[in-house]
N, C-alpha and C positions, 0 to 999 in steps of 0.2 A: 901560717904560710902566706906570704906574701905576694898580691893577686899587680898582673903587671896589668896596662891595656896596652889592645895592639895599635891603636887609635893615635898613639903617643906621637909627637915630633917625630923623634928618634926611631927609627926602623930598624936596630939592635937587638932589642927587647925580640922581636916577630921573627928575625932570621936566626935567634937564638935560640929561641921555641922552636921551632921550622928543624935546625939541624938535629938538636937532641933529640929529635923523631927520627934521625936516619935518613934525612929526605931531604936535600938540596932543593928552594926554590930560589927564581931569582924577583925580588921585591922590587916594586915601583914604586915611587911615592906619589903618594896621594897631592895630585892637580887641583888647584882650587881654581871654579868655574870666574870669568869674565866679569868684569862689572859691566854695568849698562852703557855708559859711556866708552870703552873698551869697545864691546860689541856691535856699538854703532859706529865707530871708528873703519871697523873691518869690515863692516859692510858696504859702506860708506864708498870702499879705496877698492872693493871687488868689483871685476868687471861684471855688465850686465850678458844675457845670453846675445844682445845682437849686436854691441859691440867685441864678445869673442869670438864669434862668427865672421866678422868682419875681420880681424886680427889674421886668424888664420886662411880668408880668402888674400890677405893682404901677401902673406904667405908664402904662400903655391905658386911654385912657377907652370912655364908653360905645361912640362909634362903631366904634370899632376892634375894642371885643369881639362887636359885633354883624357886621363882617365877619368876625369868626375863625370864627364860630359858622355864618353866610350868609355864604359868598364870592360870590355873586349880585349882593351888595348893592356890589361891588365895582366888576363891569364894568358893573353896570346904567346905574351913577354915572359914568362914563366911557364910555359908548356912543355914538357917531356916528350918529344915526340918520337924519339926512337923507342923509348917505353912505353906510352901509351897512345900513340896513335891506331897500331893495328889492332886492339882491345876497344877502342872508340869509335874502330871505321865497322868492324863487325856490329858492335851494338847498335849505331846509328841504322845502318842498311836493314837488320832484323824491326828494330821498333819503328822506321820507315816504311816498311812494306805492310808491318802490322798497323799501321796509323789510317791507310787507305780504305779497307774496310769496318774498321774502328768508330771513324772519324762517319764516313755516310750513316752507320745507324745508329748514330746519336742524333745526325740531322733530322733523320726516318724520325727518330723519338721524340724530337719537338714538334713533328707535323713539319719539318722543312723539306726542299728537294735536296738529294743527293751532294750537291754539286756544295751546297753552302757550307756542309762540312768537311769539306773538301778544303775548301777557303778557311775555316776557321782550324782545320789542322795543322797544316801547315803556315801559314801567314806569321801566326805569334810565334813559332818555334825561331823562323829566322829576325822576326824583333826581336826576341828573348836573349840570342845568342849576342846582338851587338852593346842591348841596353842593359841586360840583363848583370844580377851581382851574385844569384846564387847557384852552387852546382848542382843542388838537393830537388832544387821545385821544379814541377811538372807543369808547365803551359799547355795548353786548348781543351776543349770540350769536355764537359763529362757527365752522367747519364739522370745524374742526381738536377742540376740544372736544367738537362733537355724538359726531364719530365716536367719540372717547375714552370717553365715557359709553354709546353703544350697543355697544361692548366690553365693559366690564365688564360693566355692566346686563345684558348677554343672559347672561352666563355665570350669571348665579345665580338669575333669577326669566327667565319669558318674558316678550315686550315685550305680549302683549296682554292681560296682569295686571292690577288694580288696583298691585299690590303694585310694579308697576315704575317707574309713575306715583311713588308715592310716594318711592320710595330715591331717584329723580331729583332729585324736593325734599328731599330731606334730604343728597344729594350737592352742591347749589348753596347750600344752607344753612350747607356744611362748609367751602365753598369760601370764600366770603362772610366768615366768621369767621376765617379762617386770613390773609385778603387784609387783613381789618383787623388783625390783631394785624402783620402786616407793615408798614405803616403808621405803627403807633405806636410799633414798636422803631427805627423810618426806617431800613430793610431796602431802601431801593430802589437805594440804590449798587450790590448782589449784582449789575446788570443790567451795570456797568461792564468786568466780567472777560468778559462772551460775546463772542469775537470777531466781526467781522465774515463771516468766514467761514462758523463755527457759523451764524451770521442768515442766511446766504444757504443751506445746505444744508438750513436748517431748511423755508424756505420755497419751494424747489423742493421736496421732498420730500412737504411738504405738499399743493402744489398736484397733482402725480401722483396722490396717493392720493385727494383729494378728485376730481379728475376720472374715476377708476376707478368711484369709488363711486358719481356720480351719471349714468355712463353706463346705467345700467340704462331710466333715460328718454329716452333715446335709443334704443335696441335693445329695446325692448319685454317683458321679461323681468327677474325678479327675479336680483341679483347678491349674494352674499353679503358681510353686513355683517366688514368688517374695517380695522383699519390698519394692515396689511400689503401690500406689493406686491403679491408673489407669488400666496398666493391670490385677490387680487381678479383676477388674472390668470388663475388656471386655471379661477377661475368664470363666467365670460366667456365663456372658451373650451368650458367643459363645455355650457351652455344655448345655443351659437349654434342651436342646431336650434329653437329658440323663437321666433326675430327674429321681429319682427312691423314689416313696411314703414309706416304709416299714420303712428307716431310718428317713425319716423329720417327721413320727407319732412319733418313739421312743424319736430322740431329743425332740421335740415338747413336747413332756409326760414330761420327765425328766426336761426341762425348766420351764414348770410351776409348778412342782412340787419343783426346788428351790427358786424360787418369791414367790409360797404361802407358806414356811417356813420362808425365809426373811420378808417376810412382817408379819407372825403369831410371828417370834422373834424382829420384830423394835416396835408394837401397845401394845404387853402383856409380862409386866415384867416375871410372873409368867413360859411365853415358850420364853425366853430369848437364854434360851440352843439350840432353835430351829435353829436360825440362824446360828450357827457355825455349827450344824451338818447337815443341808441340804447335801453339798456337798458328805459328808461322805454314808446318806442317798440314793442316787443318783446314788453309785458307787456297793453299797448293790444290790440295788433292780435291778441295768442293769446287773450285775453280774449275779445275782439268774435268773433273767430272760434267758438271753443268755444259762444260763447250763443247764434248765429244758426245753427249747421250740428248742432253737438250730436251730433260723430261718437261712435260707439261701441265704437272703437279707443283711441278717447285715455280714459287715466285723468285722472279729475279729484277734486282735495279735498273735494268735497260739503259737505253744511253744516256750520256753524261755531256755536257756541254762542254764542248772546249776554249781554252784561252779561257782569261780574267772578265768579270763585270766592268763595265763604265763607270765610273766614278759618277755619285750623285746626292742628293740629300735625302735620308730616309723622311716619307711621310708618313702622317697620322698623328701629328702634334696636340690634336686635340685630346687626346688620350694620355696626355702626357703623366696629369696627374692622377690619371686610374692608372698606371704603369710604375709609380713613383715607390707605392709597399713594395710590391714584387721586386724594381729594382734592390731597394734595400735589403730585401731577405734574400738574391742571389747574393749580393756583396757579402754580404754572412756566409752565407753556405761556401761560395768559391774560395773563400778565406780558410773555413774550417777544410774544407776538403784538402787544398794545399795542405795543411798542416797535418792532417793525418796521411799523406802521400809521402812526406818528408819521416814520419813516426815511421810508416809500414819500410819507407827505403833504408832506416839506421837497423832498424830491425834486420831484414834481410841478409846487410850487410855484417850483423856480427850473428844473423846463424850461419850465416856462409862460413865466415871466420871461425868459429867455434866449430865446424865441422869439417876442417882442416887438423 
């Protein structure tokens, strides 16, 4: 028998073998790689990255440089608004109203007053909305961060300083700078190497610690600020001789009256809307409640300052470079949070879909 190779010039022999199996393929012939001189040639004659950059600024006209500048100008020009405007103006007003109370006790959670998360709520939402490019991420505050800042923060100045106030701003300052210079080296691949894994311990992890910390309004007694387990564990335990019933009946009320909304909107299409508006519900009724009865059991926020801060330069510069880890491991953390905000919102979005 006479042995062919398939190696041959000739690509005859291969698609002759090939059909007498019954199996059409279609054959490419085999590319012989570049000489050296070839390959310098072509490298030679390719543009570099900052003159194709240049090329295509050369480009773009006016419009295009006015959405590089306003990405706004972008979807405004492409927006549906007789189809999704009234589905956009409801969710806005619902996660608005829930942003208010939201927003102050994340502040409460870094050791700040009321008012700064009030400011850091809303502020980025409407820079987000002019500069902004994606419709998936979530801007301002979140509880993982507070904690991380009334960590450090308490360790060096006490929380009801001027002086803590400030390092606060001048740690979100540090933040801010370091998140854009990530940006513009286009650092955001680094998010591709965190396993999935890593995302998911990260975020039980967090949710315990955050639950520890914000049980102390529940059980009527101060728990010590930490992000650590354990001692929010022994703090717990050390003050149970403090409980005070009046707030663990109100939470208690309010908790199950979000589980019996969540679970009245996950079983019946028909109270669908129920599940998003628990929260909102929740915040109605402890409202109303606190204005009309006005016990004096429950702590309450008190006044809130009105109108905006004076523009000014945050101090405590000398701190700068005791500030400088923690900046960098918010910039981590607000990074990975995003991305698993973006995770739980695709998610959402196809069990909604699938439960259609």
């Amino acid at each position: 028998m006479e042995k062919s190779s398939f190696a041959s010039a000739s690509s005859g022999e291969l698609t002759a073998a090939v059909y007498g199996a019954g199996r059409p393929v279609r054959v490419i012939p085999l590319r012989h790689p570049l000489d050296a001189a070839v390959r310098e040639a072509a490298a030679s004659s390719s543009p570099s990255p900052l003159s194709a950059a240049m090329e295509r600024a050369r480009a773009m006209g006016p419009w295009e440089w006015a959405e590089a500048a306003l990405p706004c100008l972008a979807w405004m020009r492409s927006y549906r608004w007789k189809e999704d405007f009234q589905a956009d103006l409801a969710a806005g007003i619902t996660v608005g109203v829930m942003l208010v109370p939201q927003a102050m006790s994340y502040a409460k959670l870094a050791g700040l007053h009321p008012i700064y998360g009030l400011y850091t709520g809303f502020v980025p939402l409407f820079v987000y909305a002019i500069f902004g490019s994606s419709r998936q991420l979530a801007v301002g505050p979140v509880a993982l961060v507070s904690l991380l800042v009334s960590n450090v923060l308490g360790g060096i100045v006490n929380s009801s300083s001027e002086l803590y106030t400030e390092l606060a701003i001048l740690l979100a300052f540090m933040v801010g700078i370091l998140e854009c210079l990530m940006a513009l080296l286009r650092l955001g691949w680094l998010i591709r190497f965190i396993s999935h894994s890593v995302i998911s311990g990260f975020t039980t992890a967090s949710a315990i610690v955050i639950g520890l910390s914000q049980i102390k309004y529940f059980l009527g007694y101060s728990v010590t600020r930490s992000s650590k387990i354990i001692p929010l564990i022994e703090s717990i335990i050390a003050g149970i001789d403090q409980f005070s019933w009046p707030p663990f009946v109100m939470g208690s009320a309010f908790l199950v009256i979000l589980l019996i909304m969540k679970k009245l909107g996950k079983t019946n299409k028909k109270l669908r809307f129920l599940r998003a508006s628990g929260p909102l519900t929740a915040v109605v009724l402890g409202t109303l409640f606190v204005k009309i009865f006005r016990p004096t059991a429950i702590s309450v926020v008190g006044e809130i300052p009105q109108g905006l801060p004076s523009f000014s330069i945050p101090r405590g510069f000398e701190h700068l470079m005791s500030l400088m880890p923690t900046a960098i491991l918010i910039t981590g953390v607000a990074i990975l949070v995003k991305h698993v905000a973006i995770l739980f919102l695709f998610f959402f979005c196809f069990t909604s879909v699938s439960g259609h």
